[in-house]
N, C-alpha and C positions, 0 to 999 in steps of 0.2 A: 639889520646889522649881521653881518658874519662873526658869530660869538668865537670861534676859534679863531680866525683872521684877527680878532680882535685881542685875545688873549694872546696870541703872539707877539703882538706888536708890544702889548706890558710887558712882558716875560724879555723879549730886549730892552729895553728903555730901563727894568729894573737891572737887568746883567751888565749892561753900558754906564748906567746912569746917568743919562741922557738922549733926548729924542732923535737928534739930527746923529748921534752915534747907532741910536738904534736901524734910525732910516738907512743908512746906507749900509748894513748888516741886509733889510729887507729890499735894498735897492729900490726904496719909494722917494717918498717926501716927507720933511719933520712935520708938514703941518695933515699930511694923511694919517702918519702915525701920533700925531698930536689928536686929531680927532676921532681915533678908534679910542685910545684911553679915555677922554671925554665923555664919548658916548658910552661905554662898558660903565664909567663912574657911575653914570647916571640912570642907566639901568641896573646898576645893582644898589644906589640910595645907599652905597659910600663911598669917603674920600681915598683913592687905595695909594696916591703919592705924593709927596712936599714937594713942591718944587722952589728952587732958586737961580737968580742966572748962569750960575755954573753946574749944578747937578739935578736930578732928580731921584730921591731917596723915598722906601717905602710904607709907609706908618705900619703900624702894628698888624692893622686888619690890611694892608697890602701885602706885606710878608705872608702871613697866611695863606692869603690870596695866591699870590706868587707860586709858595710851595705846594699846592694843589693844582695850578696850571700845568707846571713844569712833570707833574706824576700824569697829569691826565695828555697832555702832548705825547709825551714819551709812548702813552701805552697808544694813542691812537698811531704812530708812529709805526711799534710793535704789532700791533694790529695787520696794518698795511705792507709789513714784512711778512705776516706769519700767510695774509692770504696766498704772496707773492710764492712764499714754499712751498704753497699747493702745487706748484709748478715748474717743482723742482730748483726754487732758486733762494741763496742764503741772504738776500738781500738788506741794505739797512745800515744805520747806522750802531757803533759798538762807543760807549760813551765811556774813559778811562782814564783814570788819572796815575801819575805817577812822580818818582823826585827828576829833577831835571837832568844830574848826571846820570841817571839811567834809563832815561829818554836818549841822551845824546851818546851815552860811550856803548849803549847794546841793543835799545832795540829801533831806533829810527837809523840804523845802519841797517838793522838785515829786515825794513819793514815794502825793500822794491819788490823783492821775490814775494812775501806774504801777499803785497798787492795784485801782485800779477797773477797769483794761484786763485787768487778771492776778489775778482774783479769788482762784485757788485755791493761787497761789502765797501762802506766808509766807516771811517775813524776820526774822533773828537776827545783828541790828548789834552787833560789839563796839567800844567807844570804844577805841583805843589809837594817840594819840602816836608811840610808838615802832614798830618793825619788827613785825609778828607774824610767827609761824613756824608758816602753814599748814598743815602736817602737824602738829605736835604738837597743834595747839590745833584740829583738827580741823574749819575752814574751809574754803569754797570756792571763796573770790577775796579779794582786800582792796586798796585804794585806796593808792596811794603817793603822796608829795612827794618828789622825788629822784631820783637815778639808782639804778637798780636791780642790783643787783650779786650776788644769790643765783644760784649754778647750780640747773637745774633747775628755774625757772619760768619761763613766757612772760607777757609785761610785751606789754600792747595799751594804747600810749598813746591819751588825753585828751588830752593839747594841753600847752599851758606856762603856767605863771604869772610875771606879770610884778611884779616885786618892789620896792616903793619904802618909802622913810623918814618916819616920821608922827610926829607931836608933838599931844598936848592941848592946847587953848585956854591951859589952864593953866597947863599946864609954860611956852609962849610966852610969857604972860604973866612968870614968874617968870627966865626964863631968856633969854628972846629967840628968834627964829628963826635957825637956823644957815645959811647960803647958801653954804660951801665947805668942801670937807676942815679946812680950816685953822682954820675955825671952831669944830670939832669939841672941841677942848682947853677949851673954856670951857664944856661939854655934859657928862651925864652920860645914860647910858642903861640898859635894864634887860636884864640879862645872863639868856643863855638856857641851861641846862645840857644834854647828850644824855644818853640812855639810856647810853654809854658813860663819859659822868663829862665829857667834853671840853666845856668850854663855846664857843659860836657865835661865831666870830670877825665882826668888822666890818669885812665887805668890798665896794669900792664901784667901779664904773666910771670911771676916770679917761681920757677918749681912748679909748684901744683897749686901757688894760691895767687889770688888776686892781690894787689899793690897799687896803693890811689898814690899819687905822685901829685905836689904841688909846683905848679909851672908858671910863672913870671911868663909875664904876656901883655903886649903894646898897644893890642889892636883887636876888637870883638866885635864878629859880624853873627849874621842868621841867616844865611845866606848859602847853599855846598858851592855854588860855581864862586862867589866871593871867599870862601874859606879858602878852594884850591887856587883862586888868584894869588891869594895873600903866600901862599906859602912858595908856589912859583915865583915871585918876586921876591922870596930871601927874608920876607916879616915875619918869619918864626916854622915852627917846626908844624907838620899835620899828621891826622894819622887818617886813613880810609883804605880802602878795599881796594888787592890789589887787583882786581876785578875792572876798577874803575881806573886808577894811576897807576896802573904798571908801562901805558902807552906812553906816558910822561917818562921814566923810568929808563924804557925804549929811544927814545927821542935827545935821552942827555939832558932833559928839565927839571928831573927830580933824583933824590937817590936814596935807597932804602936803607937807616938807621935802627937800631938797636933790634938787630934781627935774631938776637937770643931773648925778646922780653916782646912775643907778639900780643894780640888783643883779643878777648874772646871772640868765636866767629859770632857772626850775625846773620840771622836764619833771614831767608827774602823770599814772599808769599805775593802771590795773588788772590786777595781777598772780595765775595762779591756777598749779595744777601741772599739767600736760598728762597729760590722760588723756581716750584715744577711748571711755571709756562714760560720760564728765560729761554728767549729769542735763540733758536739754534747759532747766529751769528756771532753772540758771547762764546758758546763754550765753540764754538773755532777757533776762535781768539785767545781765548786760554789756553786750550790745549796745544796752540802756536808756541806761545809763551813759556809754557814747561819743555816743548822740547828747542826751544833756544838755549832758555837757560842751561838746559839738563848737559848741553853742546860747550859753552861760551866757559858754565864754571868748572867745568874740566877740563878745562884748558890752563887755568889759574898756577900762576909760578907760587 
């Protein structure tokens, strides 16, 4: 048996959760990839996945299992770039995740030239919203909104976003424009939920101090591209970066509200785990990345 051939084939079928999804990720067959899991089970004398007609899910000692395939690929992976550097070349893949509206409004817009300077570099963008946890999910940097608070990784900021209040043509229309805190009670806006369950409080610059505002609200996603749908279609008020919605803004889709009461900036980092043998291909990639940002948020109205 080819034991890496063969842990690859689990390492899809657990990321898919299912065979015939993993097969055609490896461009085989579910019952080739059906029979490497098989025989790997059975050469290691455990069960590493449940399966059901519809999914396959990984017991406890497959999880394990999983998250030490997925360290040991990568690094044979890294391996087979670093020897490739011997020869001058930054080859490889950069494994990164990021939230979706800043995949799509900053950096898969300016990522043609990146590619074209870094030919033999690839890239493997996960969408996520929420925190990822770069060791488990076996990544090599990832993009944050926020203060960074994990021990254990170094966070090289990007700059800040600057954070204001925006309304649809058409909620203004239905509802009026708001011009002060106080106006707020005749407003409704779209609530935003965390990965933690806590929903986004409504917090606003008054003078030099902070101000929670409470806001009547229809409609709660967890969601950023469903948050700014909701507010593009007139269901309540949002607030974000105008970083990200000023193109809306541009466009006549959105329009910027109570612009004497903005929102604290929010610092944006790219955070990876410190390690003196990280792949030359990472810190290209980073260092990309700082001077996009350093470009894009001074440009910010």
């Amino acid at each position: 048996m080819d034991k890496i051939a063969a842990m690859n084939a689990y390492v899809k079928v657990v990321e898919s959760t299912s065979f015939a999804r993993a097969a055609e990720v490896l461009h085989t067959s579910a019952a080739y990839v059906t029979r490497m899991v098989q025989v790997l089970e059975s050469d290691l004398g455990v069960k590493l996945l449940n399966r059901t007609t519809r999914r396959s899910k990984p017991t406890d000692a497959g999880l394990r299992y999983y998250e030490r395939c997925v360290a040991l690929l990568r690094d044979l992976d890294d391996m087979d770039a670093d020897a490739q550097a011997s020869r001058g070349s930054k080859s490889g893949v950069v494994r990164v995740s990021m939230p979706s509206l800043i995949a799509k409004s900053a950096v898969i817009p300016a990522l043609p030239d990146f590619l074209a300077s870094h030919p033999d570099i690839r890239l493997d963008i996960s969408i996520a919203d929420q925190h990822s946890d770069l060791i488990e999910e076996g990544l090599d940097c990832a993009v944050r909104v926020g203060a960074v608070s994990e021990p254990g990784l170094v966070a090289k900021s990007l700059g800040h976003y600057r954070t204001l209040t925006y309304a649809s043509p058409d909620y203004i229309r239905v509802y009026g424009e708001p011009f002060t805190l106080d106006d707020l009670k005749d407003h409704i806006g779209v609530s935003y939920a965390m990965k933690s369950g806590r929903i986004r409080s409504w917090e606003f610059f008054e003078g030099n101090e902070i101000r929670s505002v409470a806001l009547k609200s229809a409609i709660l996603v967890n969601d950023t591209d469903t948050y700014v749908a909701c507010g593009l279609a007139g269901l309540g008020l949002i607030q974000g970066s105008t970083f990200v919605l000023d193109a809306h803004v541009r466009a006549g889709r959105l329009t910027k509200v109570l612009r004497d009461y903005p929102l604290n900036p929010r610092p944006v980092s790219v955070v990876y785990v410190p390690n003196r043998t990280r792949p030359r291909r990472v810190d290209i990639f980073i260092d990309w990345l700082v001077d996009l940002y350093s470009i894009q948020l001074a440009d910010q109205s």
